[in-house]
C-alpha angles and dihedrals in degrees: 000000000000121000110257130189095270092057086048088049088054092049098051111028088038147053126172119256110173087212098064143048131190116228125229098264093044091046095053097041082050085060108043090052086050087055090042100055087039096052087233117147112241131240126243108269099246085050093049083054089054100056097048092053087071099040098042145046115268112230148047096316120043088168090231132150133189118242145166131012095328088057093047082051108053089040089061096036094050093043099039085171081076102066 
């Protein structure tokens, strides 16, 4: 399978840290600031979805972390007091 932007957007915005898990609403913001700073259009939520229940583990725990720009990014969007 090709690589598509949400496997770039998992490369980039993620790494795996079995101590940690993102929840739903994290993960997509994640996303939609990675999209965002890489002028790339977003996908529908439910598509978005999709796409992440091939590429990460179902469940309480997906083991992922923020990291990079996109993370600095969401942080400072979703607590605007800290700017």
């Amino acid at each position: 399978m090709a690589d598509t932007h949400f496997d770039q957007f998992l490369q980039e915005a993620t790494t795996h840290d079995s101590d940690c898990t993102l929840e739903r609403d994290q993960l997509y913001g994640l996303y939609t600031s990675w999209c965002c700073l890489t002028g790339t259009a977003p996908a529908a939520e439910t598509s978005f979805w999709a796409a992440m229940k091939t590429r990460i583990a179902s469940g309480h725990s997906n083991g992922l972390r923020m990291k990079g720009p996109a993370a600095a990014e969401y942080i400072l969007s979703s607590y605007p007091v800290l700017v």
